[in-house]
N, C-alpha and C positions, 0 to 999 in steps of 0.2 A: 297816054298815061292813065286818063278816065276810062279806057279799057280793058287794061293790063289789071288795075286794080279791082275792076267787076269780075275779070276773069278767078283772080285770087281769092277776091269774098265767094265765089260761088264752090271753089276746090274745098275750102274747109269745112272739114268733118263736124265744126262747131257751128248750131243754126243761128243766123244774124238778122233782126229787126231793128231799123233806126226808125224814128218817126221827126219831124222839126216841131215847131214851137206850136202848134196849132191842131200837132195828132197827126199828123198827116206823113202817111209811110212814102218814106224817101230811097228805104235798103228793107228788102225781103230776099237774101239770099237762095239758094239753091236747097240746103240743108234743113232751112223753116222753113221750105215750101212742102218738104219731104215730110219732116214731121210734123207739120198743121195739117199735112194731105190736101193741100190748095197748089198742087202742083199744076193742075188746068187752067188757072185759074190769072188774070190781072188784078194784082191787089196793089201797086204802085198808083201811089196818087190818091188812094183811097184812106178815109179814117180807122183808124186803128181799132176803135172798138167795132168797126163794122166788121172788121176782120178777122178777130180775136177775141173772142168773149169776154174771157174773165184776167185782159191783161192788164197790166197795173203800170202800163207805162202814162195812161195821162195822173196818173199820181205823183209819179217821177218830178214830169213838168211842174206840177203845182208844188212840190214840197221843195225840191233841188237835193233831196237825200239818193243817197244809192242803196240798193238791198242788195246786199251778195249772199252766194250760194243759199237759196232759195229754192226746195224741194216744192213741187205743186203738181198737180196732174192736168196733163192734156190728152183731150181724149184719151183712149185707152191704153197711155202711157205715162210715166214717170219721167219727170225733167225736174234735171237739178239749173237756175236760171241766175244770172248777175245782170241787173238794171243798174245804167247809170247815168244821172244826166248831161248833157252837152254844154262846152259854155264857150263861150268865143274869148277874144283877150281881154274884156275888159269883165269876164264873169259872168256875166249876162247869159241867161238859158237860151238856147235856141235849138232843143232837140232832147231827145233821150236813145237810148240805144239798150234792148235783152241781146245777150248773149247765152245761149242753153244749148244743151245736149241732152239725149233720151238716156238714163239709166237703169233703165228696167232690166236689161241685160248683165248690167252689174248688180242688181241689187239678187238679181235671182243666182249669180256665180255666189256672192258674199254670204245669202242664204245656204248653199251647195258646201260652201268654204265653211259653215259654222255649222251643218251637218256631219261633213267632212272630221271635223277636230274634235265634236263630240262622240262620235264612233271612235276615232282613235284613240279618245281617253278611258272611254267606255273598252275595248279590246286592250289598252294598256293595264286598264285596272284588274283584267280576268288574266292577262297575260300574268300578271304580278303577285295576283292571288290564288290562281290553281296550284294545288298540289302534287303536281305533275311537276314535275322536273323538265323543262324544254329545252333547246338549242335552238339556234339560225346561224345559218353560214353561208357566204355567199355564191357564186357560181367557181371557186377557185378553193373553196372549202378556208376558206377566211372566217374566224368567229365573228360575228354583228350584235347578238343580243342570245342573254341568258335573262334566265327570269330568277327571284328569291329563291324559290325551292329546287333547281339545277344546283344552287351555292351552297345550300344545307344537304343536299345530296351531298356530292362531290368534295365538298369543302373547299372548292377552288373558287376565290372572288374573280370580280368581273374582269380586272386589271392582266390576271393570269392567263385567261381564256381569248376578251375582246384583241382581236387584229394576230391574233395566233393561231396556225394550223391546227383546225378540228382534231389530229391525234394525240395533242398534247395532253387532254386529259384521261386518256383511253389505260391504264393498266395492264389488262391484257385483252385479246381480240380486236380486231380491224372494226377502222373506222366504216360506221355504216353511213355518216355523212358522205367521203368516199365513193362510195358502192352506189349511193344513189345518182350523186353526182355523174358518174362513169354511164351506168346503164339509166339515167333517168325513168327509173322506175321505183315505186315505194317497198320497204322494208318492214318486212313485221316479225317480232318474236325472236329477236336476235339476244344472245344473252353473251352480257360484256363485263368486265370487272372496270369502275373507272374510279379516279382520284387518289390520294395516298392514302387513303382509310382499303383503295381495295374493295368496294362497295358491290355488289354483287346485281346486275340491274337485266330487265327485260328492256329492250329498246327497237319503238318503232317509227320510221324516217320517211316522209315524203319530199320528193321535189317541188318547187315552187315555179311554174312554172308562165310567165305574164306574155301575152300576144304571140304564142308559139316559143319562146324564150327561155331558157333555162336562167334563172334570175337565183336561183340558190336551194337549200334543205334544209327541213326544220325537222325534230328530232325531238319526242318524248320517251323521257325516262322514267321508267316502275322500278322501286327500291323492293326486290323481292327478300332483301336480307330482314327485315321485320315480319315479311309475310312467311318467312321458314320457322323465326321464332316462333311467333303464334300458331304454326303450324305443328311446333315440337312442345308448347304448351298442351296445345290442345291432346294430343300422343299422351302425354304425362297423364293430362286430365281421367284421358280414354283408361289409360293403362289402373289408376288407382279405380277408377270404377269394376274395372273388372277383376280388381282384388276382391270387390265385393261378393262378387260371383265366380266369374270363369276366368283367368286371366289373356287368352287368345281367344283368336277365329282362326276362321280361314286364309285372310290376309296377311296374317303373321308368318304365313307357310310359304317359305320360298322354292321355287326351284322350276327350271325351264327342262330337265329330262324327260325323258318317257315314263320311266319307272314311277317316279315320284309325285309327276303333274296326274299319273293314273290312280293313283294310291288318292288322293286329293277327291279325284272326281269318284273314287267309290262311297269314299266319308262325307260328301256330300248329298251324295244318295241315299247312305244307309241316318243321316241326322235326321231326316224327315222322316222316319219310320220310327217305330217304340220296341225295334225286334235289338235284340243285345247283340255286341259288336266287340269283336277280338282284337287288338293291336299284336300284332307280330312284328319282330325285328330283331337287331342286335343290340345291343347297351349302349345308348348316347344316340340313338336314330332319333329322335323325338316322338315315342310313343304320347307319351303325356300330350305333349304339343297338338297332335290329334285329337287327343279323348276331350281337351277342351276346348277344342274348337267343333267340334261333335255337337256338345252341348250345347255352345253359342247360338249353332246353328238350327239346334230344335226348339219345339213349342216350349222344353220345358225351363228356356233361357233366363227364366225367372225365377226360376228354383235353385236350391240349394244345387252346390257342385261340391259333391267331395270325395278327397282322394286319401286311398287306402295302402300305402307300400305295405305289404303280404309280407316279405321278407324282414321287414325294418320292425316286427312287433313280433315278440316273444309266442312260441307257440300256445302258453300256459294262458293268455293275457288278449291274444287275437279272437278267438271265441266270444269271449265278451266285450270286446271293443266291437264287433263286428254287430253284433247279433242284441248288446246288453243285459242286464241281470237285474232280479229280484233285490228285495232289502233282505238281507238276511243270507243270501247265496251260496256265499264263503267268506272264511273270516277275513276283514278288513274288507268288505261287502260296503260301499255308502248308502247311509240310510236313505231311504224311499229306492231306492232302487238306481237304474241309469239307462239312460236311453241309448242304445248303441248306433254307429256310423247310418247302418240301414235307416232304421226310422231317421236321422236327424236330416237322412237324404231324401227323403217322405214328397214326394210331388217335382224333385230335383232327379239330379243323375249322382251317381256313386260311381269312382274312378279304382279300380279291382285292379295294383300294378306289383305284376311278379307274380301272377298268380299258379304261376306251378309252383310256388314256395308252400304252400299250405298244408295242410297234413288230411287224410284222407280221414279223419273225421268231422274234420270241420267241413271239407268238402262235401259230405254227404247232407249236411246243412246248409251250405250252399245251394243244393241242387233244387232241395226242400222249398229254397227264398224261390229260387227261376221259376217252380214250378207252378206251386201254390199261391204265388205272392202272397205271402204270410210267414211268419218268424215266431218261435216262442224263447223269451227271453230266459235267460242260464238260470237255474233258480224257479222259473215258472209253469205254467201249465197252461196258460191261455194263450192261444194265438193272436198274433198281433199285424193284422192286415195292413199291405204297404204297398204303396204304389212308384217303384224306384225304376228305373232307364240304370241298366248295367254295361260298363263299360271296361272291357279286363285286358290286361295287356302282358306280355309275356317275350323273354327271348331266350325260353328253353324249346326243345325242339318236344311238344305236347302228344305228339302221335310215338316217339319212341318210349316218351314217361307212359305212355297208356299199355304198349306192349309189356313194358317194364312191371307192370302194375303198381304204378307211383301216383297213378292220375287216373282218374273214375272214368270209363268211359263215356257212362251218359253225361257225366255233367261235363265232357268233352264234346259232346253233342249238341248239349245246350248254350254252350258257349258258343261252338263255332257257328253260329247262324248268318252272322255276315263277317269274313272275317279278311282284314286289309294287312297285307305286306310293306312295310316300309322296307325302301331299299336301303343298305348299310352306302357310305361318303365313301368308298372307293367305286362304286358303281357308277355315283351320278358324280364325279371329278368336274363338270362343267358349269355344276351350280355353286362353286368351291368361291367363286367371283362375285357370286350375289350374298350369299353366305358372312365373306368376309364384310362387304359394305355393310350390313345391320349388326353386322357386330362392332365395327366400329363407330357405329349412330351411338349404341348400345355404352361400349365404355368410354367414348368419350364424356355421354352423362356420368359414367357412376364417378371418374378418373377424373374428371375437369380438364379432359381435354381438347385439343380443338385439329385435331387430327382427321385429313381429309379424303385420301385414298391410299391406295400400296402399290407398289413398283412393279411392272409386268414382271421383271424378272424374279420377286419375290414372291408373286403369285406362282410364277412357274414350278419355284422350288414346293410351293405347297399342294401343288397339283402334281407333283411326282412322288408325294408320300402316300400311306395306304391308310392310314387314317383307322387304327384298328379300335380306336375309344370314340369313330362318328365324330358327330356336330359337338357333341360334349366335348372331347378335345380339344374339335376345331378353337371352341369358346375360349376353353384354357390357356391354348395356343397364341392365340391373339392376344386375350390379358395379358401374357407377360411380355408380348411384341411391345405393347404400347407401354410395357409401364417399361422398359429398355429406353426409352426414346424420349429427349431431353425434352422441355416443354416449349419448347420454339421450333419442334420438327412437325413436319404434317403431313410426312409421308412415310409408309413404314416403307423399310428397302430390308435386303436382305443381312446386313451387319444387324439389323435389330431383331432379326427370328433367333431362336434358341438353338441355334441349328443343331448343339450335338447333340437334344436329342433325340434329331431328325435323321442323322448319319448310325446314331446307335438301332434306329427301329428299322431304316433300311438297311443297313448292315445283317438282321434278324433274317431268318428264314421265317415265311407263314407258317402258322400252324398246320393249317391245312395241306400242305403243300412241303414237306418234309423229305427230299428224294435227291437223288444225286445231282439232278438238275438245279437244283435250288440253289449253288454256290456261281452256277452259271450267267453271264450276265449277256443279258440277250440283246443291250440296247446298238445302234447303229452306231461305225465306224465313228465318223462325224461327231457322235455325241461324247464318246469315248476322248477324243482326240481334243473337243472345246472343251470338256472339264478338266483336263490335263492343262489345256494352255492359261486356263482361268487360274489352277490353283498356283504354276509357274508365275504368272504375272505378278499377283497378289503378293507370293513371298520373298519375293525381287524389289516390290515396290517396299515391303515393308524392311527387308535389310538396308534396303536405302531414306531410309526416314518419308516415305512420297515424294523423294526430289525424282518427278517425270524425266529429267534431261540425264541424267544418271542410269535408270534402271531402261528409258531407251536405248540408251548405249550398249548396257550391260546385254540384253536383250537382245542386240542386231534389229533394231529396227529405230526408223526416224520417228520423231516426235509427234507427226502428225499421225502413222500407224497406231501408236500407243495412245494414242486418244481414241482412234475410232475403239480399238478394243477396252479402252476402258469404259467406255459407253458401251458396248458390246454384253458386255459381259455384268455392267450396272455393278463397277469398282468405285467404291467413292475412297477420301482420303483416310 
């Protein structure tokens, strides 16, 4: 039994010291031999403090008190220890016994553990505090954790989101939680609509992935709906400053064709020079559009920019607006005299629009400005030296008014020194798509409304007209699209163009183009054949109030044909 029981004191993990009444060690376990390092060693039989340095067990003895859990150092470890004394049955001491273990191993985990939880409060509190919108989800695309600003995003609380499929908050566009999940790979620059506000957001998604593991995705969200405002502030900002000046550049000029992306890059060549520059085109091409963005583009972007419509000013009255007059000139003359358009354009650009309108006296003063830069004012006699950048723009055709003798030749000379083609909106039909988008940026500011893009198939109808009023129309065109269309629509579709009268101008023969062929209509079978079934459909659906199951019938066809064509053909109710 005195065996079995040495065997047992030596198995436990906790180190045992008994001493009897006198100091003298009776039990030095296997455990205290390990951590005193007196594992070589016979200490049975011997006294305790020969053994032990700084042990407190003949204190024991003498007081008959017990000390429990008692932290102290032995050698180059920490022991947590309980002494306590011996007493036989009648009380009487007769021994004392430490019982200890090393805890240095736990105090350094407790350490690790209080590291541990100060990072995680530390990471809880950035998680809580960035203004980044996050997600976490876990390997099954389960929500775990949203942070504050995910909920001010989204407007969805935690309740809505935690232990619910990651697409629950998605609007439109696929979950990029999902995607990464799937391909365990990260996601950037994905652009999603999420929450019932419809939120408009940039989102980018890593896997989480711990000891080879796919353990879940986390997901930050950028609310770029703020960033577009202040970016259409900033537009506004831009746009009133250059009321001050110019009102465009370059960047204002759209267009992906040949014709027009050329026309672009010659006005950017001819702005850095001081040599005068002709706008050619038809009425509504955006000559203007050019002439100020000309100017933005030269040295003299800081100068006055002014614009002269030739035709919009009385022949009697142009003279002296142009060129100014004396005090005393003619009657109803302002006294001191007036500075006319040229000098007030003095270090700036002057914008010369409609310039075959003018009359070939004034012209011959004109040529006078180009040649001399100098002007003498109506009424004077001294010349008045100026330094103007001329910018003239025209869509009469200048070379037949010269044969004509309408139009001076030299100062047809002097004009054309670099002179830019704009192409007329039946040419460039492909930029008909880029065009409409700034135009609806455009009235949605002036309109208050919030109208988002137009229907392929009502873009199509505006890419098969010929567009005889250009971009000006186009403009026209679309203002009254948009103001058709109630103020909860966001998409113009074809019931909101003014079609007839798109069907009255195509119905027209061109001008140019007057000939027996002109009542001919050239387009393909096919196209013939779907505007026929289009306008059938349409007047089917409509003597049937829109009841689909009705004008299917009526129709010869099942309910599922009559939808693909009415998708087809972009028929709403």
């Amino acid at each position: 039994m005195e065996r079995e029981l040495e065997v047992i004191l030596d198995s436990t993990h906790d180190a045992m010291i008994a001493v009897d009444k006198s100091g003298i060690i009776t039990l030095f376990n296997r455990a205290a031999k390990r951590l005193t390092k007196l594992e070589g060693e016979k200490v049975l039989g011997k006294p305790i403090i020969d053994v032990v340095a700084n042990t407190r067990l003949p204190y024991i003895l003498e007081t008959g008190e017990s000390e429990l859990n008692q932290k102290q150092a032995l050698g180059d470890i920490t022991i947590i220890t309980n002494r306590m004394p011996v007493r036989d049955d009648n009380g009487n001491i007769i021994g004392a016994v430490a019982v200890f273990r090393d805890i240095t191993e736990v105090l350094e985990l407790a350490e690790q553990i209080t590291n541990l939880k100060e990072m995680q409060s530390m990471l809880q509190a950035i998680f809580h505090s960035t203004q980044d919108a996050i997600s976490v989800v876990d390997d099954q695309g389960i929500g775990v954790m949203i942070n504050p600003a995910y909920t001010k995003l989204t407007g969805l609380p935690e309740k809505d989101i935690l232990g619910q499929l990651c697409t629950v908050d998605i609007a439109e566009g696929e979950s990029i939680h999902l995607q990464v999940i799937k391909t365990r790979e990260p996601i950037k620059n994905a652009r999603l609509k999420v929450g019932p506000w419809r939120k408009e957001v940039v989102a980018d998604a890593a896997p989480m992935i711990v000891d080879g593991e796919l353990r879940g995705s986390v997901a930050v969200l950028h609310d770029i709906t703020e960033i577009k405002r202040l970016t259409n502030e900033l537009n506004q900002a831009k746009q009133i400053i250059r009321n001050l000046e110019s009102k465009y550049t370059f960047e204002d000029i759209l267009g992906e064709d040949g014709q027009i992306k050329s026309a672009i890059e010659k006005a950017r060549k001819a702005a850095v020079t001081p040599a005068t520059v002709i706008l050619r085109g038809e009425s509504g091409t955006g000559k203007e559009l050019f002439a100020h963005a000309i100017h933005s583009a030269s040295n003299r972007k800081y100068g006055q920019f002014v614009r002269v419509n030739c035709a919009a000013i009385s022949e009697s009255l142009l003279e002296s607006e142009l060129f100014g007059y004396e005090e005393g000139a003619f009657t109803g003359a302002r006294k001191g005299g007036k500075l006319g358009l040229f000098e007030q354009a003095n270090g700036g650009t002057i914008f010369l629009d409609e310039i075959g309108e003018i009359s070939l006296n004034t012209q011959a003063k004109l040529l006078r400005v180009l040649q001399e830069k100098e002007l003498v004012r109506v009424g004077g006699s001294k010349a008045v030296a100026i330094d103007v950048r001329v910018i003239a723009a025209t869509n009469l055709d200048l070379e037949k008014a010269v044969r004509e003798g309408k139009f001076r030749e030299d100062l047809y000379y002097r004009l054309n020194v670099i002179p830019i083609l704009i192409p007329p909106l039946r040419f460039r039909k492909q930029d008909i798509g880029l065009l409409v988008g700034r135009l609806i940026k455009k009235y949605n500011q002036e309109y208050g409304r919030f109208v988002q893009d137009i229907s392929p198939k009502a873009l199509e109808i505006l890419k098969n007209y010929d567009w005889p009023g250009n971009i000006r129309e186009l403009e026209n065109f679309i203002g009254r699209a948009m103001i058709n269309m109630k103020f909860n629509e966001v998409m113009i579709r074809s019931k909101h163009l003014p079609s007839f009268e798109i069907r009255m101008y195509k119905n027209q023969p061109k001008p140019e183009a007057v000939t027996k062929e002109s009542t001919y209509d050239h387009r393909k079978l096919q196209e013939v054949l779907d505007e026929a079934e289009e306008n059938h459909i349409r007047e089917v659906l409509r003597q049937n109030d829109t009841n689909k199951n009705k004008t299917a019938a009526q129709l010869g066809l099942s309910i599922r044909n009559l939808y693909y064509k009415l998708k087809k053909y972009d028929i709403e109710e």
